[in-house]
C-alpha positions in Angstrom: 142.4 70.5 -13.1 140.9 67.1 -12.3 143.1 63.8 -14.1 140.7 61.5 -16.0 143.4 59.9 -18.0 142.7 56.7 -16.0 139.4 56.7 -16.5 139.2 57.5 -20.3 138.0 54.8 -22.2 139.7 54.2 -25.7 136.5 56.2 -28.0 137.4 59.3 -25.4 141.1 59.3 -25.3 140.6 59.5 -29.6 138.4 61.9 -28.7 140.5 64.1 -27.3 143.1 62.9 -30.1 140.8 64.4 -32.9 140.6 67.8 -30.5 144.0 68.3 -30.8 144.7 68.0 -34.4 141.7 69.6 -35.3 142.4 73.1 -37.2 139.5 74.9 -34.9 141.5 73.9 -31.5 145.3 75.5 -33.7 143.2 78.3 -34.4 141.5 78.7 -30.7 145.3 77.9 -29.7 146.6 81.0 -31.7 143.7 83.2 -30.3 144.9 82.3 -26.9 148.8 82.7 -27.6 148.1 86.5 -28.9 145.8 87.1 -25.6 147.5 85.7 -23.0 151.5 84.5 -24.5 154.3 85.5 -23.3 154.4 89.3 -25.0 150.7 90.2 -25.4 150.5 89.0 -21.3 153.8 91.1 -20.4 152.0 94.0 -22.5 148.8 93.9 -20.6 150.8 93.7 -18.1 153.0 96.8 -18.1 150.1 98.5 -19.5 148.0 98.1 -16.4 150.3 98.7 -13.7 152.5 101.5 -15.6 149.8 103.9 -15.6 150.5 106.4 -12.9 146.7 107.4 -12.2 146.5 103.5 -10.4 147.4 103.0 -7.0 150.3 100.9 -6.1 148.0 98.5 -4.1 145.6 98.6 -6.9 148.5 97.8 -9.3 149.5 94.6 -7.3 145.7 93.1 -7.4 145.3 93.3 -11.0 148.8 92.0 -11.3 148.3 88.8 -9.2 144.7 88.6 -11.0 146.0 88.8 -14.0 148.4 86.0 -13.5 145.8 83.8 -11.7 143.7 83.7 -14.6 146.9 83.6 -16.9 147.8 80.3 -15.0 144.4 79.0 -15.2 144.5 79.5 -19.2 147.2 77.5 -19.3 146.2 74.5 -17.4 143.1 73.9 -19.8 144.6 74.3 -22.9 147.6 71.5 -21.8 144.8 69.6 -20.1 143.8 67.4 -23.7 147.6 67.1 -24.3 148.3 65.7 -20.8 145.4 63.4 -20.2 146.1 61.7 -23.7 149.4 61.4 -22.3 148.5 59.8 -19.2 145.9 57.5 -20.6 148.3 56.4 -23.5 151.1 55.7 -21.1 148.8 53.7 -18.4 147.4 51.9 -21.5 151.1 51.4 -21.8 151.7 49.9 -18.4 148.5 47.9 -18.5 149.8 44.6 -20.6 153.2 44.9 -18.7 151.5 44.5 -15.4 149.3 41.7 -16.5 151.9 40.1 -17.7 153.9 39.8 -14.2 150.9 38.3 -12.8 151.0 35.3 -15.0 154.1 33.4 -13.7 156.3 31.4 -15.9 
């Protein structure tokens, strides 16, 4: 996923801010954790590729499907989290550097 954190401006980095602590994005978070977390994904998964009526090469697809889009999941919902991040600690760096250009 692409990295805006340098390019956020201060209304967008709060934006994203507001996301995170807002109850709809816990609530879309725990509707996410029971689909694709660490049991209900290892369910789907044994469910899928223990039934004996698939093919083994069949069984291999879904699996590497499965974790392809599991993967994918997973980098949007840490995307917020990490550009904040990013933009907070470049904010960070931004005085600091300016500051070495001055000369004493």
């Amino acid at each position: 996923m692409r990295d805006v954190a340098s390019t956020l401006s201060v209304q967008e980095v709060k934006d994203l801010e507001d996301l995170l602590s807002h109850p709809g994005w816990h609530l879309f978070n725990v509707l996410v954790d029971s689909e694709w977390g660490g049991e209900a994904f290892a369910g789907k998964i044994a469910r899928s590729i223990g039934d004996p009526a698939i093919n083994p090469t069949l069984a291999v697809n879904l699996l590497q499907q499965a974790t392809v889009s599991r993967e994918a999941v997973m980098v949007l919902m840490k995307w917020p989290r990490e550009q904040v991040a990013r933009a907070k600690a470049a904010a960070a760096q931004r005085p600091m550097a300016s500051m070495n250009r001055g000369g004493l």
